[in-house]
VOGU-3710 file (C-alpha; in Angstrom, 3 decimals, decimal comma):
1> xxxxxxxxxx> 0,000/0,000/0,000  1,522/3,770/-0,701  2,369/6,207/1,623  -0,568/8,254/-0,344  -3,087/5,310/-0,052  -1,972/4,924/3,785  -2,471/9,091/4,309  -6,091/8,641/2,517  -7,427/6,228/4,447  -6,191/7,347/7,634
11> xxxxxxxxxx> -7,839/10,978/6,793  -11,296/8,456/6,246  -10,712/7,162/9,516  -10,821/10,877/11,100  -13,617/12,117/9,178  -15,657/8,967/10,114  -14,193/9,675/13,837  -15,328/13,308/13,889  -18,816/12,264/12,213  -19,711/9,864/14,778
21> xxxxxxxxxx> -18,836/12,633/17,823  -21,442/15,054/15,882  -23,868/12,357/15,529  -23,376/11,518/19,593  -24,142/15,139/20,210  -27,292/14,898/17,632  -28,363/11,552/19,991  -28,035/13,561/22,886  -29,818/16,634/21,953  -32,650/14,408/20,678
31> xxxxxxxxxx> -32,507/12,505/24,283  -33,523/15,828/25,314  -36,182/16,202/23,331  -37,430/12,817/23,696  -37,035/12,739/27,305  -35,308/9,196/27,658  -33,571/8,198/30,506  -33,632/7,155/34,389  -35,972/9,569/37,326  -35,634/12,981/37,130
41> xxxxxxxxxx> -33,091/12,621/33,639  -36,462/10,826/32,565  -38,452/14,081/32,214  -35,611/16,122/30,459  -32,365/14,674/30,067  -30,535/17,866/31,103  -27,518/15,411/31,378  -27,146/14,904/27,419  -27,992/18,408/26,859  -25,345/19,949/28,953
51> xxxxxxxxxx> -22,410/18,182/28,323  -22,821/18,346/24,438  -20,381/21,055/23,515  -22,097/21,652/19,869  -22,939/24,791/19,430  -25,611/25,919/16,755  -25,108/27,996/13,835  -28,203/30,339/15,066  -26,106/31,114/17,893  -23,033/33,358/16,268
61> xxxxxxxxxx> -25,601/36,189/15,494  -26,210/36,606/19,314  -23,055/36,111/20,701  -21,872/39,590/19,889  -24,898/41,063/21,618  -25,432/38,655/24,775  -22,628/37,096/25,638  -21,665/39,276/28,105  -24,390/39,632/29,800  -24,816/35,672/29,600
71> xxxxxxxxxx> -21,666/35,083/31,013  -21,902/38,076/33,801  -22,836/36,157/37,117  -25,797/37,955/37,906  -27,640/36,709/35,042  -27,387/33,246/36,930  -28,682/34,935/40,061  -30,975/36,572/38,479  -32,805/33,107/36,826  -32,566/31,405/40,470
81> xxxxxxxxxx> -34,637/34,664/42,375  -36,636/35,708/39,522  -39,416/32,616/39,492  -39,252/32,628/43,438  -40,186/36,679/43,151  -42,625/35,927/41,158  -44,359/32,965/43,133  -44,125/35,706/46,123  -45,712/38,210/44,005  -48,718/35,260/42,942
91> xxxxxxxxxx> -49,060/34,552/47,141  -49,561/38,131/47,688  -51,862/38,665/45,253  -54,011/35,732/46,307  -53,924/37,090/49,829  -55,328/40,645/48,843  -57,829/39,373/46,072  -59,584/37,451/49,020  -59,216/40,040/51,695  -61,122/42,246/48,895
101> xxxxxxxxxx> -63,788/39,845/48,383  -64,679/40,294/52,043  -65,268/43,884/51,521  -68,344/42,609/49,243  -71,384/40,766/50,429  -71,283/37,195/49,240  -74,414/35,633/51,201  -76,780/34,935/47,795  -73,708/34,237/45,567  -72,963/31,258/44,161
111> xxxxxxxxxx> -69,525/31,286/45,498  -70,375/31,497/48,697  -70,135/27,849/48,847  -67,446/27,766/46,477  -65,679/24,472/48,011  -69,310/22,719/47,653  -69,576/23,473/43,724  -67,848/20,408/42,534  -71,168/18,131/43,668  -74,704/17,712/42,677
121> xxxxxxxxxx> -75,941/19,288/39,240  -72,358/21,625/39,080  -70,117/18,661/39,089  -69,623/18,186/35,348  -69,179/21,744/34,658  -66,979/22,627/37,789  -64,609/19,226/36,791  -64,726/20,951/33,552  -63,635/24,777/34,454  -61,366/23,001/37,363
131> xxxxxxxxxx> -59,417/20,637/35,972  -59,908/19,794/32,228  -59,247/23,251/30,213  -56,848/24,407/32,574  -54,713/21,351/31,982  -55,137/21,383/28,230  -54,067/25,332/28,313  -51,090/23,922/30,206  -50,484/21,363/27,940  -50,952/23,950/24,519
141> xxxxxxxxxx> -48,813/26,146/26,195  -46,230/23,402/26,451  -47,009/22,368/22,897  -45,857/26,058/21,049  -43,021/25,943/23,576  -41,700/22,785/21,883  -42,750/23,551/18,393  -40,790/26,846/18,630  -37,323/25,552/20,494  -37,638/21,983/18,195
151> xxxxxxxxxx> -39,107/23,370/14,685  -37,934/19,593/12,969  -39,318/17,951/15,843  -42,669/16,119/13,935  -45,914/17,591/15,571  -46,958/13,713/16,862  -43,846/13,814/18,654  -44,099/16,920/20,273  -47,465/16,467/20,946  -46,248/13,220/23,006
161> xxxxxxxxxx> -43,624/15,550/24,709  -46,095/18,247/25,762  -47,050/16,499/29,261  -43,476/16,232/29,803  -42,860/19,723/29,435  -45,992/20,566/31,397  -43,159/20,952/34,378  -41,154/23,206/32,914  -43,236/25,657/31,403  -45,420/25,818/34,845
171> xxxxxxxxxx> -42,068/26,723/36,749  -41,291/29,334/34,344  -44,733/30,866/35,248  -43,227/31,431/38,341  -41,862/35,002/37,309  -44,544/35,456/34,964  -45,661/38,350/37,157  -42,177/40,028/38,082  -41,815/41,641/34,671  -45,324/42,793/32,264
181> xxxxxxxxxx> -46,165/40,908/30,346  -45,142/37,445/31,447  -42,257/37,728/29,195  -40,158/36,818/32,812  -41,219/33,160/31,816  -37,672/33,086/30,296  -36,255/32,997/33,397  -37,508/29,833/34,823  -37,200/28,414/31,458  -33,867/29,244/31,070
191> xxxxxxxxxx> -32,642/27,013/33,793  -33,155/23,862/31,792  -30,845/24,327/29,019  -27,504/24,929/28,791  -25,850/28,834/28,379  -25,595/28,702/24,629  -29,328/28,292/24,423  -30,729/30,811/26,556  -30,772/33,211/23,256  -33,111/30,844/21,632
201> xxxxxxxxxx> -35,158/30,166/24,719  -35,635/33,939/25,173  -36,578/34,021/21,425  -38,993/31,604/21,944  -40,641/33,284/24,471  -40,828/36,443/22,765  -42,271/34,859/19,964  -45,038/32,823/21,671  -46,062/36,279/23,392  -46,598/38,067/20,593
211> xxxxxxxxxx> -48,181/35,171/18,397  -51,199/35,897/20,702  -51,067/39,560/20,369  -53,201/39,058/16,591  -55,917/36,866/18,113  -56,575/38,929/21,271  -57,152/41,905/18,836  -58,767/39,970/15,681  -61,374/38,659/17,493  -63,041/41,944/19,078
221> xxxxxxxxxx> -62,378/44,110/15,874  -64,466/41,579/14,093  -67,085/41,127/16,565  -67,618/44,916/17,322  -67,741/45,520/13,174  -69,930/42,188/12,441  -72,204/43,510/15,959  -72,796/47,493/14,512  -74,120/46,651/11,407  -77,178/44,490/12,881
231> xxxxxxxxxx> -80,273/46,164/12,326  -81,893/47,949/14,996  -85,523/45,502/15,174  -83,450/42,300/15,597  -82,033/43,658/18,715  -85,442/45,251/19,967  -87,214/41,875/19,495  -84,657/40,320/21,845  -85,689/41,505/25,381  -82,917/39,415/26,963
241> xxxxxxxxxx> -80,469/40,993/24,717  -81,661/43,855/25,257  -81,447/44,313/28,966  -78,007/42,229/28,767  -77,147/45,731/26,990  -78,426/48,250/29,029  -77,284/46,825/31,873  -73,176/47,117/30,651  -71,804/50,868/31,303  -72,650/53,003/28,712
251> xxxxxxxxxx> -68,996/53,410/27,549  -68,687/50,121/27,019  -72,478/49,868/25,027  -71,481/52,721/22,658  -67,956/51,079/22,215  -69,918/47,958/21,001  -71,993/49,859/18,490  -69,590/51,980/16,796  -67,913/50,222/13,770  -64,736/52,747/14,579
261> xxxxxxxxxx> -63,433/51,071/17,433  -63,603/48,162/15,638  -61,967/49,619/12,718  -59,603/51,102/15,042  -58,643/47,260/16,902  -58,529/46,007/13,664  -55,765/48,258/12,558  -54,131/47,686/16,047  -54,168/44,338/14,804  -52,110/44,777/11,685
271> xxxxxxxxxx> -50,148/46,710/13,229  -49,116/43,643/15,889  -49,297/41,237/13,001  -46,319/43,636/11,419  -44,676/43,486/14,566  -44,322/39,798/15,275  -43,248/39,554/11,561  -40,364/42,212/12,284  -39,471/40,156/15,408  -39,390/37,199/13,562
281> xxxxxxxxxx> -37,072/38,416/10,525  -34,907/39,711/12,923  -35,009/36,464/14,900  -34,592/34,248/11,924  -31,187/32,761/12,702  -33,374/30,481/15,121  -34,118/28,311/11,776  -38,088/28,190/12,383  -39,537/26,755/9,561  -42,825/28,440/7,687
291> xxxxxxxxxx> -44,938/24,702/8,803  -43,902/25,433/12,425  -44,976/29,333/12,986  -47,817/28,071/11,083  -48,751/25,693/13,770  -47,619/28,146/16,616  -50,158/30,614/15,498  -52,755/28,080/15,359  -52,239/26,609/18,605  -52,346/30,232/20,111
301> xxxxxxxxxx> -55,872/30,992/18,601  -56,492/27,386/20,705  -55,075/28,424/23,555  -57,277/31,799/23,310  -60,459/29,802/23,161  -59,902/27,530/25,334  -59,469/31,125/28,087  -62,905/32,768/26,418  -64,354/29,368/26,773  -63,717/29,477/30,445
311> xxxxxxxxxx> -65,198/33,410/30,792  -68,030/31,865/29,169  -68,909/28,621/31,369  -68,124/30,848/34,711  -70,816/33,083/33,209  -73,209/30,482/32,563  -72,771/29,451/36,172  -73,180/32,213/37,644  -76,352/32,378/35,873  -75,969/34,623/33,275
321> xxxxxxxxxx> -78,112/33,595/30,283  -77,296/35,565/27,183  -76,751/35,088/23,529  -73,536/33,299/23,278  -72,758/35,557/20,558  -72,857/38,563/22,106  -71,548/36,848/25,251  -68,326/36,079/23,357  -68,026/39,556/22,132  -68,236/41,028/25,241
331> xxxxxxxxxx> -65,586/38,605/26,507  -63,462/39,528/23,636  -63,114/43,000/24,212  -62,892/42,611/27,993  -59,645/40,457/27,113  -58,451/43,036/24,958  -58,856/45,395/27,212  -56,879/43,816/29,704  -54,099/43,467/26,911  -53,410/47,305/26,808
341> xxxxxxxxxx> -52,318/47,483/30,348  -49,888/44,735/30,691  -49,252/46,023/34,141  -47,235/43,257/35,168  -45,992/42,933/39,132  -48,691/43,893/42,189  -51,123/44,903/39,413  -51,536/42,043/37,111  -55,195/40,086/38,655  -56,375/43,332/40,864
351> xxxxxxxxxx> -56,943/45,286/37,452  -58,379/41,905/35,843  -60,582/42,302/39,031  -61,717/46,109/38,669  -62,275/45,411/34,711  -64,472/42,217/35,216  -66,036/44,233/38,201  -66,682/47,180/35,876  -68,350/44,628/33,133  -70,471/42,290/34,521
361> xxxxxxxxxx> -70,931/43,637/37,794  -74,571/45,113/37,217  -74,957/42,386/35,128  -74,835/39,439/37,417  -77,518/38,503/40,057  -74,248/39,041/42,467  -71,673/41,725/42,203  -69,545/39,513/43,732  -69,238/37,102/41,022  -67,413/39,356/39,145
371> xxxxxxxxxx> -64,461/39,389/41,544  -64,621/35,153/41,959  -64,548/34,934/38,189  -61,070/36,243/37,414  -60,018/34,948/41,066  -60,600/31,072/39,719  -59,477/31,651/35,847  -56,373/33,015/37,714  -55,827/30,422/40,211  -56,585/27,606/37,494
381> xxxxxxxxxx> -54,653/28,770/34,577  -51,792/30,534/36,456  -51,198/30,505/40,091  -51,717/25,844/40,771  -49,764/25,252/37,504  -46,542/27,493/38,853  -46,631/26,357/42,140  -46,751/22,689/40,466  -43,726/23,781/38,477  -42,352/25,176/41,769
391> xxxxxxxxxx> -42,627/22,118/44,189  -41,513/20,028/40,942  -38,448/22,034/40,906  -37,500/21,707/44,279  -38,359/18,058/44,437  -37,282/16,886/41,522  -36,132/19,106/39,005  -32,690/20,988/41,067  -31,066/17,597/40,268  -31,184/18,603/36,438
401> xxx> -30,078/22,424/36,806  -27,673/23,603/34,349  -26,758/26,769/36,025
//
């Protein structure tokens, strides 16, 4: 054999050597996605993740920007007390919301026996509003998390994942309320992947926020535009509609009625749909594909219906019997409402509270239905799943931290 021959196939040898060390750290990333392994490595696989020392093309945009900061050590203090602010700030806002409902009369309301709801004719719905929607928000939320930091993983696969994530994405609600707009879910997030990652997870989260900026919008601009052009002796020949109407403040009634506010949200709208498609070209290194955004945006107009869903049912149960059309229009614009003042930490539920209190609270049989509504909405979509996430973390998922 020549010395050339020899030199050749030695240089094959390499190249096949270097090859299978890439495709080790490909195993091991996908470990991570597929969540193989042994008790708490099980759920995650932080393991693989952090000792793989590839580092993704996406990345070399960033590093310019963030890698100081990244690499400062207050950005690792900062992800351990950030979640555990925020599950402070969740306590305390419990604490007050209830201390407030005292203030109010509660003696004919149907929550007055709150903890006796799930029985008798109210168990189905209560089992409903209690348990199943919240945990499928949970889960959709967990589903656009993994579509957006996996874009090749196949949707059947990351629908599989989604309950595994379920964790993760409930500790990272944890500091949803220490920054507005919940865009603090980073932090907690953060903590499960290694240092060159945190620019994609922050990404991510920027990107599943403002994915459900459009729908929040869409939705009322279309029902205020579709509800102003009805004629006015279909609405007098509903007397229920009717006095649903006049019993909603008069700012909000003429709001309803005037095709320019919806005109007006539904240039708000386009204006938000230009803005997540700014973020996104700017964000592009992250290599999302056009199949996953696609699905993203879909499972946020879920997730959406799934929380108007919920306004409605707590309606329905506290007896209000309306046109579920108007019902859901009302809803709408309440929600987008609440998206113009993303107040953020000490402020978050008590305005939720005062809005729903200024809507529906001459509208109910009890005033004080109004405050219980956004109360349980909060406690089931936001406050049980982070302090899941919370005593996961401390149980469980500590043993995994990458930080």
């Amino acid at each position: 054999m020549s010395g050339l021959e020899h030199m050749n196939m030695l240089a094959t040898r390499l190249q096949d050597a270097e090859s299978h060390v890439n495709r080790s750290r490909v195993y091991a990333q996908d470990d991570f996605v597929n969540g193989s392994g042994i008790g708490a490595q099980g759920i995650l696989n932080l393991q693989g993740m952090t000792k793989s020392t590839f580092k993704p093309p996406w990345t070399s945009a960033w590093e310019s920007r963030v890698t100081g900061i990244l690499n400062h050590r207050l950005w690792g203090l900062g992800l351990r007390v950030l979640p555990w602010l925020g599950l402070v700030v969740l306590l305390w806002q419990a604490r007050e919301r209830f201390a407030d409902l005292s203030a109010y009369s509660w003696d004919s309301s149907l929550w007055s026996s709150v903890w006796l709801l799930p029985s008798g004719e109210f168990l189905l719905p209560c089992f409903i509003l209690l348990l199943v929607i919240p945990m499928l928000s949970l889960w959709v939320d967990s589903l656009k998390w993994i579509i957006l930091m996996h874009p090749s993983l196949a949707l059947g696969a990351a629908m599989k994942m989604g309950w595994r994530i379920c964790p993760l994405v409930g500790y990272g609600m944890m500091g949803s309320l220490a920054v507005p707009g919940r865009l603090s879910e980073f932090a907690g997030r953060c903590r499960f992947y290694p240092l060159v990652q945190h620019p994609r997870v922050m990404a991510s989260t920027l990107m599943a926020s403002s994915t459900q900026w459009v729908w929040v919008l869409v939705w009322p601009a279309l029902w205020i535009l579709g509800h102003s052009i009805l004629t006015s002796d279909v609405m007098e020949r509903s007397v229920p509609l009717n006095a649903f109407l006049k019993a909603l403040p008069d700012e909000l009634r003429k709001a309803l009625s005037n095709p320019i506010w919806g005109g007006i949200l539904l240039g708000l709208a386009a204006v938000a749909a230009m803005l997540w498609l700014r973020i996104y070209r700017s964000l592009q290194m992250h290599g999302w594909l056009t199949r996953s955004l696609i699905q993203v945006y879909f499972w946020s107009l879920i997730r959406y219906g799934l929380l108007v869903l919920q306004w409605v049912l707590w309606l329905a149960l506290a007896g209000l019997a309306i046109d579920s059309w108007f019902l859901l229009g009302v809803i709408g614009v309440m929600l987008a409402l609440q998206w113009f003042m993303p107040l953020g930490m000490f402020m978050d539920l008590g305005f939720k509270g005062a809005l729903s209190f200024w809507i529906w609270g001459d509208v109910l049989a009890n005033a004080v239905d109004a405050l219980w509504i956004p109360l349980l909405i909060w406690i089931t979509n936001l406050a049980i799943p982070a302090l899941i996430g919370g005593i996961w973390w401390w149980m469980i998922g500590h043993k995994s931290k990458v930080l």
